[in-house]
C-alpha positions in Angstrom: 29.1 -49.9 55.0 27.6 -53.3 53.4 28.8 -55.1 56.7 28.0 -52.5 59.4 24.4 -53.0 57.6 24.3 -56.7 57.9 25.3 -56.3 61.7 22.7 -54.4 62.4 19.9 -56.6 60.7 21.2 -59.4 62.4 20.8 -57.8 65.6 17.6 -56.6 64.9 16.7 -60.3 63.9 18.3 -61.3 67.5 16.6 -58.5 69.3 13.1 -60.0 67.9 13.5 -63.5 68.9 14.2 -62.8 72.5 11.0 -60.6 72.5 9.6 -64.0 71.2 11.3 -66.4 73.1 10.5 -64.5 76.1 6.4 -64.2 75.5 6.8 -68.1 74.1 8.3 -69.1 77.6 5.6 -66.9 79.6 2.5 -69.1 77.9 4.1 -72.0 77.7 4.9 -71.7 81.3 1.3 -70.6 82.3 0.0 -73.6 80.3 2.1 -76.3 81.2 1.1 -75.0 85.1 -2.3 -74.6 85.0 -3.3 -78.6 84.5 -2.8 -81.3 87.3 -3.6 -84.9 86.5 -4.4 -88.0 88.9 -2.8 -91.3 88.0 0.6 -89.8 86.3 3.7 -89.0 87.5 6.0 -85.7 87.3 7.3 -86.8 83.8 4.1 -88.7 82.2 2.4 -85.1 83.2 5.0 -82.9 81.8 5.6 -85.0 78.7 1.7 -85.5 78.1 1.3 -81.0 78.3 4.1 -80.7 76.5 3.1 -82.6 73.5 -0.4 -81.0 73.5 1.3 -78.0 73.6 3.7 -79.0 70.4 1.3 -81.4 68.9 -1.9 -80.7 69.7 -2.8 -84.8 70.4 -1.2 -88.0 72.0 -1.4 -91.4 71.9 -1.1 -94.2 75.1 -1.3 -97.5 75.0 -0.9 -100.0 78.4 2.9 -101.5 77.4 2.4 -105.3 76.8 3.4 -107.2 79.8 2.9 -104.7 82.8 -0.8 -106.1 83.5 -1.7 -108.9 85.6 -2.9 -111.9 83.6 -5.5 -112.8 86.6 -8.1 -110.7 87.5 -8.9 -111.9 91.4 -7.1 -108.8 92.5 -7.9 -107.0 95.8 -9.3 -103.9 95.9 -6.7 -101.9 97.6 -4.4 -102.9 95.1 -6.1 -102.2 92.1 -4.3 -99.0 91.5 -1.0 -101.1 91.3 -2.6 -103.7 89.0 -3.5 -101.1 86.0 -0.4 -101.8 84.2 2.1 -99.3 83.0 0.6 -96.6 80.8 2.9 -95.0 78.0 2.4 -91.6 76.1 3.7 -91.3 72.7 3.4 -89.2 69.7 1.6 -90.8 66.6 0.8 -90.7 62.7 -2.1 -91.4 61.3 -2.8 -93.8 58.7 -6.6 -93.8 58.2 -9.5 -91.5 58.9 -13.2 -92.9 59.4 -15.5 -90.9 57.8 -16.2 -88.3 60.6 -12.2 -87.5 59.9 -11.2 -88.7 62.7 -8.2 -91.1 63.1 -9.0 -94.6 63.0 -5.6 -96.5 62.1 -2.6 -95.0 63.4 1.4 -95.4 63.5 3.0 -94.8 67.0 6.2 -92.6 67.0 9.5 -94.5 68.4 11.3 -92.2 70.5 15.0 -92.8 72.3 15.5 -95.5 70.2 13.3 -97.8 72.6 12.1 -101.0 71.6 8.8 -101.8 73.4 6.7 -99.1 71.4 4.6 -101.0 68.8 5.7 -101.1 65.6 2.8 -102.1 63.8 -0.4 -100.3 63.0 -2.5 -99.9 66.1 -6.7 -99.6 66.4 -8.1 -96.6 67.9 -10.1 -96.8 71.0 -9.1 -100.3 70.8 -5.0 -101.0 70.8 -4.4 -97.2 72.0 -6.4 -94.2 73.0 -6.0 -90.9 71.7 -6.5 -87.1 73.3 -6.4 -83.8 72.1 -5.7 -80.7 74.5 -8.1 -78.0 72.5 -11.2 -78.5 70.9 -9.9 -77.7 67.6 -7.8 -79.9 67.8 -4.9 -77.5 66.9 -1.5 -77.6 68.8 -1.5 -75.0 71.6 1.6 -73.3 70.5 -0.4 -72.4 66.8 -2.8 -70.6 69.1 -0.6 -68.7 71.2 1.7 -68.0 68.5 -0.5 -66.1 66.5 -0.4 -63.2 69.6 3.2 -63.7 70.4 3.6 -62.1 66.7 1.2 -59.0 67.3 2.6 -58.5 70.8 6.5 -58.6 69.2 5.5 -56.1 66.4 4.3 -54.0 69.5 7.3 -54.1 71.2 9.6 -53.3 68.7 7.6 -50.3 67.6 7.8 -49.3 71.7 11.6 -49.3 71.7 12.1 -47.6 68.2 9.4 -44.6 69.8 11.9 -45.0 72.6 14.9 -44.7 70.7 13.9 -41.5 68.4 13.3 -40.3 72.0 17.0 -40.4 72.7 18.5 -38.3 69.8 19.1 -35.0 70.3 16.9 -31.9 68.5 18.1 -31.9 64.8 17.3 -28.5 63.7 18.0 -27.3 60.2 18.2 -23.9 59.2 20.0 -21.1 57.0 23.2 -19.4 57.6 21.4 -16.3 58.2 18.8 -17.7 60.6 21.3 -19.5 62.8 21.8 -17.0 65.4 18.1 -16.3 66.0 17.2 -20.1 66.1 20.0 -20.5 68.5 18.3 -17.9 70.8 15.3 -19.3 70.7 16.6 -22.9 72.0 18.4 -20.7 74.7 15.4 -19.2 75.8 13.3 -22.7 75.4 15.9 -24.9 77.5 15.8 -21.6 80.1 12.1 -22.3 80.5 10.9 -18.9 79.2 7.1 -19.3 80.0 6.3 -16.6 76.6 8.4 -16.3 73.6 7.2 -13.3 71.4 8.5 -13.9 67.8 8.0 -11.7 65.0 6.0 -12.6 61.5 9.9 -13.1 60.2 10.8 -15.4 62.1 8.2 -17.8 62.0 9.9 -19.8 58.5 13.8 -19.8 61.0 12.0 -21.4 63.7 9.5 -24.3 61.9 11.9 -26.8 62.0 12.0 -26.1 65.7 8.8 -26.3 66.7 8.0 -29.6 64.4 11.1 -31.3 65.2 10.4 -34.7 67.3 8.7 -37.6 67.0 4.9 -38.1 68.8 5.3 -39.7 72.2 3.2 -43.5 72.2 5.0 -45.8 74.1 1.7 -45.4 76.3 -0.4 -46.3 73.4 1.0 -49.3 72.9 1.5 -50.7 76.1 -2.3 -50.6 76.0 -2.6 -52.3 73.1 0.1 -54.9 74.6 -2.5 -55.2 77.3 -5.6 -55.9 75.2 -3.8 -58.2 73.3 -2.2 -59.9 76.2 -5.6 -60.7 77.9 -6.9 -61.5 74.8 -4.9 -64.4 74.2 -5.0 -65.4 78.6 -9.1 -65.5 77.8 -8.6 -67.7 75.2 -6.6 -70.0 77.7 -8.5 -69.7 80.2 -6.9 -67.7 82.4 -8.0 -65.0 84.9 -7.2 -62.0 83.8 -9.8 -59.7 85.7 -6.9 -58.3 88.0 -5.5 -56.3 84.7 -8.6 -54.3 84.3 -9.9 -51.5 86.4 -12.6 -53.1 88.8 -13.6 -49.5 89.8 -14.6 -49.1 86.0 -16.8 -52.4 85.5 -20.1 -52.9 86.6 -20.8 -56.6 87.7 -22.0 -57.2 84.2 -19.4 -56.2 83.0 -17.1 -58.3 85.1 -19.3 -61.1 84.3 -19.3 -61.3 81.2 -15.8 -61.3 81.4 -16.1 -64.3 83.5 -17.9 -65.8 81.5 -15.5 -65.8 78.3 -12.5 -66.9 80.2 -14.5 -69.6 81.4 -15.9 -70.3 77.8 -11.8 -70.3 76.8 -11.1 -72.9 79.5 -13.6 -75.3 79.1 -12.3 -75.9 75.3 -9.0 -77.5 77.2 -10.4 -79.2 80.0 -13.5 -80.6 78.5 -11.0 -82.1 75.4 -9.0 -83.6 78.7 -11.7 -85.2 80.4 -12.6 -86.9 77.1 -9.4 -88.2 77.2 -9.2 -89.4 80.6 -12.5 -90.8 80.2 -11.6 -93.2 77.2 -8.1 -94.0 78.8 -10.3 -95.8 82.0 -13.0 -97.1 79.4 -10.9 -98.4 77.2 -7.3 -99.4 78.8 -8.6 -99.8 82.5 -6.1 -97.6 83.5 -8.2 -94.4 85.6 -7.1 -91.1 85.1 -8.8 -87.5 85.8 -7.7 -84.1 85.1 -8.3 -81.0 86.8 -7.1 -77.4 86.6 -4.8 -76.2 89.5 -6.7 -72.9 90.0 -10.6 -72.5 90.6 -12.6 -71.0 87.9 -13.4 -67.2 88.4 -16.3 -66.8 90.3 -19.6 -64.6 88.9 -20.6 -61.7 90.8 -24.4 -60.9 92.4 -25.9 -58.7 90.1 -29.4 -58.7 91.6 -28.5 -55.6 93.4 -28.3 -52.2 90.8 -25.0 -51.4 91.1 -24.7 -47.7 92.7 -23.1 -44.8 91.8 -20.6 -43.7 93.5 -21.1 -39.6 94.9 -17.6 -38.2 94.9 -19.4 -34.6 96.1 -18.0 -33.3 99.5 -21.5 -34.0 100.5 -21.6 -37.8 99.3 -18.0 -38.7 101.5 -19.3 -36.8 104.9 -22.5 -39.1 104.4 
């Protein structure tokens, strides 16, 4: 009994984190897609959204060597003249007193050897960016959600599963054979059942057995929650709601909030980029792949709509 117990925890324990590896993918996916940036490649991109994602910041630097020592370069080759520009993870070893990092330690990874080892300046030896304006790793704001939306679909499948047992009905010895006509009757479809005052206490159990129906309660709340979080990232999520309920205000202001959500990433990038062609020479600019929602005229009222017989021959 002890180990058919612990089987099942586990795979209630396996069960949850697919819910949450799946939902984890499905905003890490939307994130890492909704970014393009000018002057990196395929893997500086992905590596630079991916840390921002896990981290929350970066570090680059221009690597030592990669630059042109004279400066008479033409023009049309200035793009090939920047130098190479590496990403990196960092530590930081001293705060200014606006608590921001001032001396920092650059992360080795694979082992290479042509990532500083020694402390480097900010905004001087390397240039750092963050990907939200709290300066908090994406993942810590999406995960948040991804733990709400899990709870909400384990409680959908275990409504689902009390769904699936059979009617348990418990009654006396002596009320057996009535409460056994009355399921007949029921599962016949008898549109009127007239019981007497007797037999009300043999049939209860009947008519309370069975859990409440809300699987369609909380695939709403999945919704709200769902464009909850996609506001806060700045996506569009206006094609989840009922147009045909919203007023252009309404839209609007909608609009308005995912558009609020999205500049906290992309105005934290363009700082970024910014400082990388300040301060290393090398230019960068980000942009977002998909165009911002648009707002909708509201200097017309909007109209009622007449669903009389009279309003749809008009």
């Amino acid at each position: 009994m002890e180990q058919k117990l612990k089987t099942l925890r586990k795979s209630s324990i396996m069960k949850r984190k697919e819910i949450e590896m799946y939902y984890r993918s499905k905003y890490f996916s939307l994130f890492m897609n909704g970014y393009e940036f000018d002057g990196l490649d395929y893997q500086q991109q992905r590596f630079l959204l991916s840390q921002l994602w896990e981290r929350g910041t970066i570090a680059c630097f221009i690597l030592e060597g990669s630059k042109p020592i004279s400066l008479l370069v033409d023009e049309d080759k200035q793009d090939k003249e920047q130098g190479e520009l590496i990403l990196t993870p960092y530590a930081t070893s001293k705060f200014n007193i606006y608590n921001f990092p001032e001396i920092v330690q650059l992360v080795k990874l694979r082992g290479v050897d042509f990532i500083p080892t020694t402390p480097q300046r900010v905004n001087q030896d390397v240039v750092l960016g963050w990907g939200h304006s709290s300066h908090m790793p994406i993942r810590n704001i999406v995960e948040f959600y991804i733990d709400k939306i899990t709870e909400v679909e384990i409680t959908a499948r275990m409504n689902l599963e009390t769904h699936k047992l059979p009617r348990l009905v418990v009654c006396s010895p002596e009320d057996k054979k009535r409460v056994e006509e009355l399921m007949n009757k029921i599962q016949d479809g008898v549109p009127r059942l007239f019981l007497e005052v007797s037999d009300i206490k043999a049939i209860q159990n009947v008519l309370q057995s069975g859990g409440e129906f809300i699987v369609d309660k909380l695939f709403t709340y999945k919704q709200n929650l769902e464009r909850e979080l996609m506001t806060i990232l700045g996506i569009d999520n206006i094609g989840t709601l009922k147009r045909e309920r919203q007023n252009n205000d309404e839209v609007n202001a909608n609009n308005e909030e995912i558009d609020n959500g999205g500049d906290c990433f992309v105005d934290e990038m363009k700082i970024f980029c910014k400082q990388v062609s300040d301060v290393l020479g090398y230019r960068i600019s980000v942009r977002e792949k998909k165009p911002r929602v648009e707002m909708l005229d509201t200097t017309e009222e909007d109209k009622p709509v007449d669903d009389t017989e009279e309003g749809e021959d008009k």
